[in-house]
KELO-618920 format. One record per residue (C-alpha): z negated, y, x; residue in one letter. Coordinates in steps of 0.02 Angstrom, whole numbers, plus 32768, in hexadecimal, padded with zeros to 4 digits. Example, Ala and Ser with C-alpha at 12.3 -4.5 7.8 and 13.67 -1.06 7.14 Angstrom:
BEGIN
7E7A7F1F8267a
7E9B7FCB82ACs
REM end
This chain:
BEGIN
8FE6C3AA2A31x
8FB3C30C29E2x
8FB1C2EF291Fx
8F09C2F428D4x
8ED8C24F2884x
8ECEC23D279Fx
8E25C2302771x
8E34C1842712x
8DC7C1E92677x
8E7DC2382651x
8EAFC17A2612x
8E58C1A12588x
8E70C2562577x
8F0EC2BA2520x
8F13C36D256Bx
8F47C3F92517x
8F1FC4912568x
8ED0C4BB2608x
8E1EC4D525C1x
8E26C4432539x
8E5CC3782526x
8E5DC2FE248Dx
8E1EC24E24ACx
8E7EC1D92479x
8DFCC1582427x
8DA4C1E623AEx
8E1EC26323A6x
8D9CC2CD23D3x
8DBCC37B2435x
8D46C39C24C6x
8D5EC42F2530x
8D6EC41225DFx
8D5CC4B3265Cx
8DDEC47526DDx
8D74C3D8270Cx
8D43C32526C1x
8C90C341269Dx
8C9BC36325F3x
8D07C2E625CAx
8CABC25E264Cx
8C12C28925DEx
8C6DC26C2521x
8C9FC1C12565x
8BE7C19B25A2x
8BA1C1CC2504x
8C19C1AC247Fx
8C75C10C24CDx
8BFFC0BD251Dx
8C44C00A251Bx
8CE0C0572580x
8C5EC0B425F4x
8C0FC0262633x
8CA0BFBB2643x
8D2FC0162686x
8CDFC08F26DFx
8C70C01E272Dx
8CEDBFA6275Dx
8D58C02D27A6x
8CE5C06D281Ex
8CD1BFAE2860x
8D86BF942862x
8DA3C04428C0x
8D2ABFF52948x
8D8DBF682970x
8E2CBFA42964x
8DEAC01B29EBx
8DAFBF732A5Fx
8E45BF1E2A50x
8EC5BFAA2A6Dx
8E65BFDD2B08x
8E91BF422B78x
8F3EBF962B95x
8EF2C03C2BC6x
8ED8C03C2CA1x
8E39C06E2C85x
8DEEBFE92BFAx
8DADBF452C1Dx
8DD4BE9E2BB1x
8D3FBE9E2B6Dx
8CE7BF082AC4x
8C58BF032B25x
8CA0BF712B95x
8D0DBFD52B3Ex
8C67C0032ADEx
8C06C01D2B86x
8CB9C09F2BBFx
8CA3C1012B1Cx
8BDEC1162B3Ex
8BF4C1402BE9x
8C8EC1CE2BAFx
8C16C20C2B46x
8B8DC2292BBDx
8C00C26F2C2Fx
8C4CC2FF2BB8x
8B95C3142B7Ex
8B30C3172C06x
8B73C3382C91x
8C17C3682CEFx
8C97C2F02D0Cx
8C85C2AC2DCDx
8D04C2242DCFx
8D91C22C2E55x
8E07C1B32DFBx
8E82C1F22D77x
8E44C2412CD0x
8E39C1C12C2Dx
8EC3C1922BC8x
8EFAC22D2B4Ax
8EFBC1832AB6x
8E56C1372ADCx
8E08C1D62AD3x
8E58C1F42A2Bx
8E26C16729EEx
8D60C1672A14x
8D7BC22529F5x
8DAAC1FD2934x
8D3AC1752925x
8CB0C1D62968x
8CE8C26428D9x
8CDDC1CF2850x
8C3EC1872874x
8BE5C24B287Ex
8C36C26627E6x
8C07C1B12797x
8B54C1C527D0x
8B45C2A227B4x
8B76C29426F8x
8B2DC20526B6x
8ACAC16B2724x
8AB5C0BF26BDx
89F7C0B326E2x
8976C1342735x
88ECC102279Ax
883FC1182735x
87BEC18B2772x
871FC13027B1x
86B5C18B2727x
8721C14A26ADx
870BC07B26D0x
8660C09626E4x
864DC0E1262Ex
86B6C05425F1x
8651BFCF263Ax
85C0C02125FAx
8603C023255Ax
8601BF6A2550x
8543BF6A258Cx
84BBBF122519x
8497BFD924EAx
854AC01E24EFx
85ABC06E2460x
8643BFEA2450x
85BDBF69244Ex
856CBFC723C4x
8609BFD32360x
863EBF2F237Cx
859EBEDC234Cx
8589BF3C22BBx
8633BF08227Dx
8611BE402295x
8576BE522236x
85E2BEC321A9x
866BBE3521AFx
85E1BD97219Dx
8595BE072102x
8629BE2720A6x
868DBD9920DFx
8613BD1120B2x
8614BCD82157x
8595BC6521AAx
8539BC992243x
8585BBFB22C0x
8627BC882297x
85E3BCC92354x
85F3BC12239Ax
86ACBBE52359x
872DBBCC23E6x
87B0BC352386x
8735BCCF2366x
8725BCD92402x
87C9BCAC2445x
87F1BD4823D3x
876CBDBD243Ex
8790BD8124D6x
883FBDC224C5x
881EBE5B2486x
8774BEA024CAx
8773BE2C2558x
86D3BE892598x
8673BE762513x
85E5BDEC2507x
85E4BD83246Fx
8529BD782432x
84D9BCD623E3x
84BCBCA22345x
83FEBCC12355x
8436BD7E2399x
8493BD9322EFx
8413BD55227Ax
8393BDD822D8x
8416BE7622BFx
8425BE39220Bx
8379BE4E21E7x
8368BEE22246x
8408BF3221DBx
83B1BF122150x
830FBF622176x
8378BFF0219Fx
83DCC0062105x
836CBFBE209Cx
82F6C07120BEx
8396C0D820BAx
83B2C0962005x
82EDC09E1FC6x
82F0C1552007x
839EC16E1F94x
833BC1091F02x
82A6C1831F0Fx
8306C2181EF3x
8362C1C11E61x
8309C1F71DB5x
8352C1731D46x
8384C0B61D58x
83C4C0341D03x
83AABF6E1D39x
83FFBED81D20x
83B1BE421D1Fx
83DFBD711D17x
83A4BCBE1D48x
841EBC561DB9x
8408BB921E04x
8463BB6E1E91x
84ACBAB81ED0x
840CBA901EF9x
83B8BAB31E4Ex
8365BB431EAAx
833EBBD31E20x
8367BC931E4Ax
833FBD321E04x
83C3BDC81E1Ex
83A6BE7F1E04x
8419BEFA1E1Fx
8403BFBB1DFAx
8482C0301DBBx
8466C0F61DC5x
84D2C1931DCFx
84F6C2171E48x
854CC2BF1E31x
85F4C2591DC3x
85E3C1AE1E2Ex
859BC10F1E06x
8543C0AB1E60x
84F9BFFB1E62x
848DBFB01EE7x
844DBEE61EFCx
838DBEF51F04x
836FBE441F24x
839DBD9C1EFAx
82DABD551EE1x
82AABC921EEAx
8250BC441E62x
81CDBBBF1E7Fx
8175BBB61DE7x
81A5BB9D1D24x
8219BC361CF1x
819EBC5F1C6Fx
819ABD181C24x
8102BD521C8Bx
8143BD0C1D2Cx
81E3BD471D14x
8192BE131CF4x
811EBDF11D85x
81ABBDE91E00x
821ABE7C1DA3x
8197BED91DCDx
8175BEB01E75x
823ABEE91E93x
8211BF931E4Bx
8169BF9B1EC4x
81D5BF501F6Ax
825CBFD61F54x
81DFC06F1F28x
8209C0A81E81x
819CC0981DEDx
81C9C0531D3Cx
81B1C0E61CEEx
8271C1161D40x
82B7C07F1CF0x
8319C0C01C5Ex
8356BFFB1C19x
8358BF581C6Fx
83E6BEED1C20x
83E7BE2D1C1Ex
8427BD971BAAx
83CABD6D1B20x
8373BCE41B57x
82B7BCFB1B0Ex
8253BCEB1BAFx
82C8BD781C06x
82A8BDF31B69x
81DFBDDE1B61x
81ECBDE91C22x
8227BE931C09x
81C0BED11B89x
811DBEA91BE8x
816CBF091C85x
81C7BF991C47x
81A2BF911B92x
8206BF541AF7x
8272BFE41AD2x
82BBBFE31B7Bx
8301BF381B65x
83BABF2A1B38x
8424BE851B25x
84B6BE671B83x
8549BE971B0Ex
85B2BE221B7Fx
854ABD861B54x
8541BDB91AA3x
8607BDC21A8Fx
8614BD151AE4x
858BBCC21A5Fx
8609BD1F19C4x
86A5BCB91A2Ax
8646BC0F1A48x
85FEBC151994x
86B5BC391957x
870DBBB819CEx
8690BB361983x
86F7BB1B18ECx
8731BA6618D8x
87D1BA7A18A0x
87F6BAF7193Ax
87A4BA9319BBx
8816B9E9198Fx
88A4BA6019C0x
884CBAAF1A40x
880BB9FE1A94x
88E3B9CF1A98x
8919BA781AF1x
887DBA351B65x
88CAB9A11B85x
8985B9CB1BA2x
892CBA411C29x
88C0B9B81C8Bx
895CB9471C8Ex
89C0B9D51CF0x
891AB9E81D57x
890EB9371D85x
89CEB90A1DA9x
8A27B96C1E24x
8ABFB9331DE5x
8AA8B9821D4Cx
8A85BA1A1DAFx
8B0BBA2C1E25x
8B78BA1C1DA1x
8B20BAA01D31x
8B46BB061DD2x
8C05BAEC1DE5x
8C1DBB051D2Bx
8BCFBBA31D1Ax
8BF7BBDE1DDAx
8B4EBC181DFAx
8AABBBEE1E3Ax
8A65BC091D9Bx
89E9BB7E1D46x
8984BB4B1CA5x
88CDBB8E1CB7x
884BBB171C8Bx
87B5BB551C24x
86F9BB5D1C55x
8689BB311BD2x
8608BBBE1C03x
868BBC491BFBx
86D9BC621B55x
8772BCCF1B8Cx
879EBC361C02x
87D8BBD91B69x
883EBC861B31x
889ABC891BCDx
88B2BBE71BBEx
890FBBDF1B22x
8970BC831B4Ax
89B5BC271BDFx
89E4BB8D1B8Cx
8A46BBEB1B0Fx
8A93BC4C1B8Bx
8ADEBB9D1BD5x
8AEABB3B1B3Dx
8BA1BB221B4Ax
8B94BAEB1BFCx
8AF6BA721BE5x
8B43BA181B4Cx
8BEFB9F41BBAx
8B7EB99E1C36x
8B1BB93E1BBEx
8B9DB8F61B7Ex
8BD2B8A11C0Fx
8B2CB8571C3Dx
8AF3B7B61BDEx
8A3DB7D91C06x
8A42B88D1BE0x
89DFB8C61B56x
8A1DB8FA1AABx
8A7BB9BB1AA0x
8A27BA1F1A0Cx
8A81BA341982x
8ACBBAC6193Ax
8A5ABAF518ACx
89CBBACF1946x
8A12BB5219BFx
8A3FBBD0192Ex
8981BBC318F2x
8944BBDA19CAx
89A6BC7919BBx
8953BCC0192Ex
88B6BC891984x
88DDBCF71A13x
8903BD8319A3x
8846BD7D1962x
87F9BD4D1A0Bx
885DBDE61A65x
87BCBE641A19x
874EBE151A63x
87ACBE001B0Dx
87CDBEB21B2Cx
8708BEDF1B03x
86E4BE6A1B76x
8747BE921BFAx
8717BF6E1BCEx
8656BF501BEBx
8659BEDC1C77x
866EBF6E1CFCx
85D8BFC91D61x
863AC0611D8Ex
8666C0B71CF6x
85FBC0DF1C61x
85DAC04A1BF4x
854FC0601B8Dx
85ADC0EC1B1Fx
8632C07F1AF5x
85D9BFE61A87x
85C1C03919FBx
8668C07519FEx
86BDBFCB1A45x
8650BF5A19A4x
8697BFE61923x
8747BFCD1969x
875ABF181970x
86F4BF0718C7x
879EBF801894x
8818BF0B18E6x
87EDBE7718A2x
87E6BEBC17F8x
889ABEEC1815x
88E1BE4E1836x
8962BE1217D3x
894EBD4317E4x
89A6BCC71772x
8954BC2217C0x
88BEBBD3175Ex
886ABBA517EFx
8871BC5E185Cx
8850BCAF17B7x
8793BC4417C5x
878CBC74186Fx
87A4BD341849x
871BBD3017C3x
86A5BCC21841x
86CCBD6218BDx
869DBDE61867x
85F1BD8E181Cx
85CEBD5F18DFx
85FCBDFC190Ax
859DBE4D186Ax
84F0BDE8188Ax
84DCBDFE194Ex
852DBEB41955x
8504BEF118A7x
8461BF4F18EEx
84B9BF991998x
849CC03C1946x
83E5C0421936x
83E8C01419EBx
83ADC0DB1A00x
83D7C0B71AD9x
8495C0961A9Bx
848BC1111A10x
8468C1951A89x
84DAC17C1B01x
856DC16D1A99x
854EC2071A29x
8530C26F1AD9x
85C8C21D1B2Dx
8651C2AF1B0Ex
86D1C2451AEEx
8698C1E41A43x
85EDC2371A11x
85C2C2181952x
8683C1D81939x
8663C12A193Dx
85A9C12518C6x
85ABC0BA182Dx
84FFC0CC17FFx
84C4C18917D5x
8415C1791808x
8429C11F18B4x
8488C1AD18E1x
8402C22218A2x
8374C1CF18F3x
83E7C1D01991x
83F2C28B1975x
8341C2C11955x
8309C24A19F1x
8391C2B71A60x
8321C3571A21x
8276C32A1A40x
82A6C2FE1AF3x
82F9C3931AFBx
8264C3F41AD6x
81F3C3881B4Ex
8260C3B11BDDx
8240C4731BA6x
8193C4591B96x
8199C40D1C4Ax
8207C4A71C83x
8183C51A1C23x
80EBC4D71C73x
813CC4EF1D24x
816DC5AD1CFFx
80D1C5BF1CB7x
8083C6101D6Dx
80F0C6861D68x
80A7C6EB1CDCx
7FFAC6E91D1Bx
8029C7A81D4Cx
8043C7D01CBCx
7FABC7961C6Fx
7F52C7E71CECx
7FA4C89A1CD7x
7F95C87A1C05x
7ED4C8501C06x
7E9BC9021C0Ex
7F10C94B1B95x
7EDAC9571AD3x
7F79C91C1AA1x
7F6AC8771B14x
7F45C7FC1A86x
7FECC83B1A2Ax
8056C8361AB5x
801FC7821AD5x
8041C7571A35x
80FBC7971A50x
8107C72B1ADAx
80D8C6A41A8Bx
8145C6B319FAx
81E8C6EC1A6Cx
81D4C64C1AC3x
81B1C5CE1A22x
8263C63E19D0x
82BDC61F1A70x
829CC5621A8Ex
82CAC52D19F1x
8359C5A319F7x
8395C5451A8Ax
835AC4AE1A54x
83E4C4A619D0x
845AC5161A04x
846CC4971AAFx
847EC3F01A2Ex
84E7C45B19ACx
856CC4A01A2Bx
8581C40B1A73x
8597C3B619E7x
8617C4301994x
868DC42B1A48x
8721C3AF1A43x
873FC31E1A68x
8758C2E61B22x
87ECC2871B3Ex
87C9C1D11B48x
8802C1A41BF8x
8788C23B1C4Fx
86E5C21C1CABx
8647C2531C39x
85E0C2661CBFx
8686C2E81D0Ax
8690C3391C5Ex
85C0C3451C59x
85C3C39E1D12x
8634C4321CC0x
85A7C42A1C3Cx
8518C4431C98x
8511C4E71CAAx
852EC5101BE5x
84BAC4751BA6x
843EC4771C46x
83B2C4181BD8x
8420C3A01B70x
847AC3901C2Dx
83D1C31B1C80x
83D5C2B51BC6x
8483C2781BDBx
848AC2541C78x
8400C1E41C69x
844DC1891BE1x
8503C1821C08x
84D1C1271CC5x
8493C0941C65x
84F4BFF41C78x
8521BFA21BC4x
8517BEDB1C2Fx
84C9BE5F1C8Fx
8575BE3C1CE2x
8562BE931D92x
84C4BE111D98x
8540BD771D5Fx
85AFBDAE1DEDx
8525BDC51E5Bx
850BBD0F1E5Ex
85BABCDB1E7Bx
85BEBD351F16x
850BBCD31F33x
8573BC361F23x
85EDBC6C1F99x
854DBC8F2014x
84F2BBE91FF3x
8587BB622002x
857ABAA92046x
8580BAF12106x
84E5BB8520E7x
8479BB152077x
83FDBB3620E7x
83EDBBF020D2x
8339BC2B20A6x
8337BC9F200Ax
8300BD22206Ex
8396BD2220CDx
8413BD232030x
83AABDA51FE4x
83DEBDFA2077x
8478BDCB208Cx
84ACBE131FD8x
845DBEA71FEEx
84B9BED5208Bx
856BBE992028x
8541BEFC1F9Bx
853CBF9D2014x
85DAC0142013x
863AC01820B3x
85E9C0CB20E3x
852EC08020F9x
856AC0022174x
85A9C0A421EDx
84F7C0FA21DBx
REM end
């Protein structure tokens, strides 16, 4: 009886019973039922690399070892031709028919041999094949699905347009040789589409979203805009708006356009087009709770002719930076100031200097250069250079045309500078966000850096001027912020400062009686609607002699019970703790609503209101990203569009 041929899978295989094996890269146990399928598959699936390689190879090598040790056998030619056409011929003759030959039978080793190798190859091909043939219905659905109309088209489309938007990529992006390089060698059946083709989807994306969005604005009852005037490098004047409104415990912010001026910004043209915005996206002024802008005069009367002059409020971001610039205006501070300028431009303009800043300090760190527009430019400026004082002065000192260090008393009096400029760094930096309550926390932010300030302990002459120039800046723009009855509202019905943070007694009593009367006009509102409903009864009471009494009691059970409610909803509220400082208020409202259902609609209103103009600022950076030296010609349509699209959260772009 001839020995049965290893199955080369036990190479890699440990047995260790008769129904199990451990292989020998993984140490995993597979069981294996007296045969090698089990263990064939592990190695397919877990090991590929080995699968394809060894074997692969094997299964080749087993064929010509076959060819070449047949040219001994009386019955094989020289040839792996034919030793290929004698195993094919065997074959037939065991399969399909009897055996007719005359001439002795085959010899017991060749038949071995294609025997196992026959064994090898059913099992290589039974358990596991490299690559199936694909069905005919298949390959026609995926070359439809590269068609003009197909759905990988669709996707893929859609996601060029989504990269151009948010990317701040140009249109010719379609015509590079690298893009598509890059989609030739990965969808190599797709058809790139032109420049022109892009442009059209563009516009047709934002038709579509652009209704999605004035649909989602109709059904919003309250909004607050943002509003600012921008020039780009070709002295071409801008208006942004952007709108901010809540949903459920989410904010949300939207670009509505990005408008072209061609006339004088004057106050009247300026409210003309505000209110064209509110007409093009379907909503009506009356569901503008505040517009905030700088206070620049002919944006302030512009809003008080279209939404009316208590719904105006100034940017608390530009009215921190006028305190800073007023401050930083000292002479005294700005000789110092205009040397730390210096020492930084010299490291800016020698890159010398710079690599050597580098190697000292082992990082890629650098000075920051101020802007003259942006106050907190200059505060991160100094903070920087005082972080690398030690290193900048060992480098000036070994360049002749290096600037003079500061002096000790000089950087001793920059620190104490930052120490008073820190205030009004952190407010800045609290009520520049548009996804988080902001209008609740000015009157508390002005009350706690008036606080810190006053708290400073300061020995330098100089700082001590600045301090007291500080608080009167701070004192003459911000001194009224609580009879600003928008901000007074929302702060005493955010849950986490209410009346805490009030100074002045009657601000925060106006604020208070204002938060009841629209109280009681919502109940009216809810009143007049239920009001149907007791037409019964006034039907079934008519006849009765005691009708006029009982209508009376009506009357009088409903005047007892609204202002019952009325200030048992304020009161309660009110009298409840605290909220802890880092919680949502719109969260902490939604576990409210069904105690304070009234006083509920009032601070949502109010506590959705954005306390900047910054998310219009920012707006038109990302317009200067859009319109740079190679898209100077972009129409302002198109880059209203554009920005509008950007704007959009990922989840529109899949609609």
């Amino acid at each position: 009886m001839v020995p049965t041929k290893k199955s080369i899978v036990w190479k890699y295989f440990e047995k260790i019973d008769e129904k199990s094996a451990r292989c020998k890269l993984c140490q995993k146990i597979v069981k294996t039922a007296g045969n090698t399928s089990n263990t064939m598959a592990h190695i397919k699936n877990v090991h590929k690399a080995v699968y394809l390689e060894v074997f692969k190879s094997n299964n080749s090598a087993a064929g010509i070892k076959h060819s070449n040790s047949g040219s001994s056998d009386s019955f094989s030619t020289t040839s792996k031709q034919d030793t290929i056409t004698i195993s094919e011929s065997y074959l037939n003759e065991h399969q399909l028919s009897p055996s007719t030959s005359t001439s002795s039978s085959m010899d017991c080793s060749e038949i071995l041999t294609h025997n196992t190798q026959t064994d090898q190859k059913m099992d290589y091909d039974r358990v596991l094949s490299l690559k199936r043939q694909r069905s005919i219905e298949s390959s026609f659905g995926e070359i439809h699905a590269y068609t003009s109309t197909g759905d990988k088209t669709k996707r893929i489309n859609n996601a060029i347009m989504f990269m151009i938007c948010r990317d701040n990529q140009p249109f010719s992006l379609v015509e590079n040789e690298g893009f598509k390089n890059l989609l030739k060698v990965t969808v190599p059946h797709y058809k790139i589409p032109s420049r022109t083709s892009v442009t059209r989807w563009i516009d047709e994306k934002y038709d579509a979203l652009s209704t999605v969005m004035k649909n989602k604005l109709c059904c919003v009852e309250n909004l607050t805009l943002t509003s600012d005037i921008w020039s780009d490098l070709q002295m071409r004047s801008y208006l942004g708006v952007t709108a901010h409104f809540g949903i459920g415990i989410e904010f949300h912010v939207v670009t509505l356009g990005v408008y072209h001026l061609d006339e004088r910004h004057t106050s009247e043209y300026i409210a003309q087009t505000l209110t064209k915005t509110c007409e093009e996206w379907g909503f009506n002024t009356d569901k503008v709770t505040a517009v905030v802008t700088d206070n620049a005069a002919n944006m302030v009367k512009a809003v008080e002719i279209a939404f009316g002059k208590k719904k105006h409020i100034p940017c608390f971001a530009h009215t921190l930076n006028l305190v800073a610039q007023h401050v930083l205006a000292i002479p005294e501070l700005q000789e110092i100031l205009t040397k730390a300028k210096s020492v930084v431009t010299f490291f800016k303009q020698s890159c010398v200097a710079s690599d050597e800043l580098r190697k000292s300090i082992q990082a890629d760190t650098k000075l920051i250069q101020d802007v003259p527009t942006r106050w907190n430019s200059t505060y991160y400026m100094i903070a920087r250079f005082l972080d690398l004082r030690n290193a900048v002065s060992e480098i000036l000192i070994r360049h002749k045309t290096a600037p003079p260090m500061l002096t000790g008393m000089e950087l001793t009096i920059l620190t104490s500078l930052l120490n008073v400029l820190q205030p009004l760094e952190a407010a800045t930096k609290e009520i520049s966000g548009d996804k988080y309550c902001s209008s609740s926390k000015i009157i508390p932010l002005v009350h706690c850096m008036i606080s810190k300030l006053k708290n400073l302990v300061i020995e330098e002459s100089l700082i001590k001027d600045v301090q007291k120039r500080t608080l009167t800046e701070i004192n003459k723009r911000m001194g009224a912020i609580e009879q600003v009855s928008a901000l007074a509202i929302a702060t005493i019905l955010d849950p986490r400062f209410k009346k805490l943070h009030f100074e002045d007694a009657m601000a925060c009593a106006n604020a208070v009686i204002k938060i009841k009367e629209m109280i009681k006009k919502n109940q009216q509102d809810e009143s007049t609607v239920e009001s149907d409903s007791d037409n019964s009864d006034k039907i079934s009471l008519s006849s009765d002699l005691w009708s006029d009494h009982h209508k009376l009691v009506q009357r009088n059970w409903k005047t007892n019970n609204t202002n019952e409610s009325l200030s048992d909803e304020l009161s309660l509220y009110l009298r409840t703790p605290v909220s802890r400082f880092n919680e949502n208020p719109l969260k902490v409202w939604a576990d409210y609503k069904i105690q304070f259902p009234t006083l509920y609609n009032v601070a949502f209103k109010y506590l959705t209101m954005v306390a900047s103009s910054v998310p219009s600022e920012r707006l038109f950076s990302k317009a200067a990203q859009v319109l740079t030296q190679q898209r100077s010609r972009l129409q302002a349509k198109r880059v209203n569009k554009i920005l509008f699209l950007q704007s959009l959260e990922k989840k529109y772009w899949d609609l």
